[in-house]
C-alpha positions in Angstrom: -103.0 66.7 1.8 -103.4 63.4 4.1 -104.6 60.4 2.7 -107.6 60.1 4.8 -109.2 64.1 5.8 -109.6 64.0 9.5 -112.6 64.4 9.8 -113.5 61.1 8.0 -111.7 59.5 10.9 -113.8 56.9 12.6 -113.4 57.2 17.0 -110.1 56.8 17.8 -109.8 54.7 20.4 -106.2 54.7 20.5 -102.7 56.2 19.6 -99.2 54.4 18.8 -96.3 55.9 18.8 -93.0 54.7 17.4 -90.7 57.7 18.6 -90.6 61.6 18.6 -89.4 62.7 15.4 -91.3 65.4 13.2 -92.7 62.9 10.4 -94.1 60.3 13.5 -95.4 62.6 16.2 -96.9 66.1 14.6 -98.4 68.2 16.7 -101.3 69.6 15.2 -102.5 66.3 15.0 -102.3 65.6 18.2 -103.4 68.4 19.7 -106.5 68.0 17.5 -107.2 64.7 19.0 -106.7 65.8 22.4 -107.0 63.5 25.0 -109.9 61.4 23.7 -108.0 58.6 22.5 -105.2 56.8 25.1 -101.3 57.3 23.5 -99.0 54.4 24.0 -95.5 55.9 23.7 -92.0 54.4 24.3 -89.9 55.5 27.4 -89.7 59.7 27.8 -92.4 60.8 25.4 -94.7 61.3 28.4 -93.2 64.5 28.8 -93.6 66.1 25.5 -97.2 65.4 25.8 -97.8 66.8 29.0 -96.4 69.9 28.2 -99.8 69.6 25.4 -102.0 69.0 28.4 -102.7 65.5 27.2 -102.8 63.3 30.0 -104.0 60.1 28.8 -100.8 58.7 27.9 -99.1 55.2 28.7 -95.2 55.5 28.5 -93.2 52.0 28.1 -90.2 50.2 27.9 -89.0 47.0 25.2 -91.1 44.4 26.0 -93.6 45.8 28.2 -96.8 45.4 27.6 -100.3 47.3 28.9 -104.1 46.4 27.8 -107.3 48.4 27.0 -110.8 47.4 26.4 -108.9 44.0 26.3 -106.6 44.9 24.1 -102.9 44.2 24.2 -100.2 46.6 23.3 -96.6 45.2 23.7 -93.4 47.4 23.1 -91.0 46.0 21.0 -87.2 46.7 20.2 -86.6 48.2 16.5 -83.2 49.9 15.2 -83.4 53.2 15.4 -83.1 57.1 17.0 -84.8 59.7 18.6 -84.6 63.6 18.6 -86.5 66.6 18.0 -84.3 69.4 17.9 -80.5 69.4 17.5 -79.4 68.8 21.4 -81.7 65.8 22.4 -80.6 62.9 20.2 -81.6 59.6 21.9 -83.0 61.4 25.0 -86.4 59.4 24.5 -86.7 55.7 23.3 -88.3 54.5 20.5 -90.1 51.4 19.3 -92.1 49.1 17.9 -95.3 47.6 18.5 -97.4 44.9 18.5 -101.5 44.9 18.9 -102.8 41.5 20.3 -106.1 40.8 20.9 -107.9 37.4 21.2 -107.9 36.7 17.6 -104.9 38.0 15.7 -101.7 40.0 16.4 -100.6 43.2 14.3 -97.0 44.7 14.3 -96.4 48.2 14.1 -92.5 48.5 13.0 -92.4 51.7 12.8 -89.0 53.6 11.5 -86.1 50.8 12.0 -82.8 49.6 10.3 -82.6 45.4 9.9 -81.1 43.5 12.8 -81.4 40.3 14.6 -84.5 41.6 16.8 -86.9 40.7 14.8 -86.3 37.1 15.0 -86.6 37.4 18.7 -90.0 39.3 18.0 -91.4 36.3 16.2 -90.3 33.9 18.4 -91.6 35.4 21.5 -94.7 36.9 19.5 -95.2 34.8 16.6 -96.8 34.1 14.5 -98.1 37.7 13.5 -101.3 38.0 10.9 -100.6 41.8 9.9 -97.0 43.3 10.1 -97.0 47.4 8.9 -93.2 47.7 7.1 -91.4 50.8 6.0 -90.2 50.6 3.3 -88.7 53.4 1.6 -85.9 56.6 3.0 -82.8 53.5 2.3 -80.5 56.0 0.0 -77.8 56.2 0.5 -77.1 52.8 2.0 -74.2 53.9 3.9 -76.1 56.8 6.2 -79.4 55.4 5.9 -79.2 51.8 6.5 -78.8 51.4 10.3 -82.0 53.5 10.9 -83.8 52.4 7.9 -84.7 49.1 5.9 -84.9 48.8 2.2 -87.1 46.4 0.6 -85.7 43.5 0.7 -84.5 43.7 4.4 -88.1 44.5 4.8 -88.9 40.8 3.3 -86.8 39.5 5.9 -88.6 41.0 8.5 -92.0 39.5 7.0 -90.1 35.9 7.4 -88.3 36.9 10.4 -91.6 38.1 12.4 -93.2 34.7 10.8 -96.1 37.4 9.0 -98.9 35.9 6.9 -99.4 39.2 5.2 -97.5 42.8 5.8 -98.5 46.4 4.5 -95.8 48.9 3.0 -95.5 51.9 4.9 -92.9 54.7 5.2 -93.1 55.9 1.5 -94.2 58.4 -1.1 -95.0 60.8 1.7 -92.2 63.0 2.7 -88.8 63.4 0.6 -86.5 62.0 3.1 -84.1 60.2 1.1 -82.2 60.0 -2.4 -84.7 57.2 -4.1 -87.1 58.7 -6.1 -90.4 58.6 -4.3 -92.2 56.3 -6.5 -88.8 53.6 -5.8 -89.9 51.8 -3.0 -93.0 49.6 -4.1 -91.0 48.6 -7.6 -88.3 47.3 -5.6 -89.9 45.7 -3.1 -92.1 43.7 -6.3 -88.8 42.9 -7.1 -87.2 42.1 -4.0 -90.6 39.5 -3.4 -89.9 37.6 -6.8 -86.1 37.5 -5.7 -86.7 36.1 -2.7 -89.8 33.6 -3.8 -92.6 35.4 -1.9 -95.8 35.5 -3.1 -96.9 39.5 -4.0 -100.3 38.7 -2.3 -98.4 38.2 1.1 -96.6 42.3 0.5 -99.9 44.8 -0.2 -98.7 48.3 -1.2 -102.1 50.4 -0.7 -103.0 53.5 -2.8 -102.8 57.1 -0.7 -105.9 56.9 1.2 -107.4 53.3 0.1 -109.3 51.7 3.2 -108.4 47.9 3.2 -110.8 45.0 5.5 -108.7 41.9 6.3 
């Protein structure tokens, strides 16, 4: 069962999402939302939602950026793919995100392999106070790698975006990969001590746990 039952959802104001495959954009859910909250979605995704009859959706390319309730949402480049059924691969974009309001920035990463983009992400956007990882679905290295970090690339992303703190994510959900499911937050703990980061700056959160920063 989810982490959080929806109904003990606070108002959802809005919606991010990374790309279109099954484990990142379910439809139940978002046809349970409706269009109350506003979507943010990379380039193509429009589409898919207005064959929902959700309207309330903001489609955008890398490094575009819209605002609500003075809000800013920015779209960011990330290494990865799209598809939802066997004859669309990369038909749609994908991507990142990052939330900027007047006080603090928050990256989404969403589903991504490492690569040189995230330096550029700090540079233009740094520094960020919250980054949200994946980290887990890395085995085996040879498929999995280009579309999706392990933990320590994931701690080069934390320096790379110049994070004061990031959050696991992309783990213990879904079997999508060889590592056993309870892999991911043991090797990033050990991929932190390798690379002489501080655990306090990497928080793995329990299935449903509610954190304030």
């Amino acid at each position: 069962p989810p982490g959080v039952p929806f109904e003990e959802l606070p108002l959802i104001h809005a919606v991010l999402i990374s790309h279109n495959h099954y484990d990142h954009l379910d439809a139940p859910t978002v046809e349970r939302l409706g269009n109350g909250p506003t979507y943010f979605v990379p380039l193509g995704i429009a589409k898919w939602f207005e064959k929902k009859k959700i309207k309330n959706v903001i489609e955008r390319d890398w490094w575009q950026t819209s605002s609500l309730h003075g809000v800013k949402f920015h779209s960011v480049p990330i290494q990865h793919f799209s598809n939802r059924t066997l004859f669309d691969r990369n038909r749609t974009l994908w991507s990142g995100w990052v939330i900027e309001s007047k006080s603090s920035k928050i990256f989404f990463a969403g589903d991504t392999g490492y690569s040189p983009v995230f330096r550029e992400i700090g540079d233009r956007l740094g520094p960020l106070q919250i980054s949200i990882l994946p980290i887990g679905a890395y085995r085996p290295s040879w498929f999995m790698s280009p579309v999706h970090v392990d933990p320590p690339e994931a701690t080069k992303i934390l320096k790379d975006t110049h994070s004061q703190i990031a959050i696991a994510g992309h783990w213990g959900t879904f079997k999508l990969s060889d590592e056993p499911l309870g892999e991911p937050p043991a090797y990033l703990r050990k991929a932190l001590r390798e690379n002489g980061v501080d655990e306090k700056q990497f928080i793995i959160m329990k299935f449903g746990e509610t954190l304030s920063l």
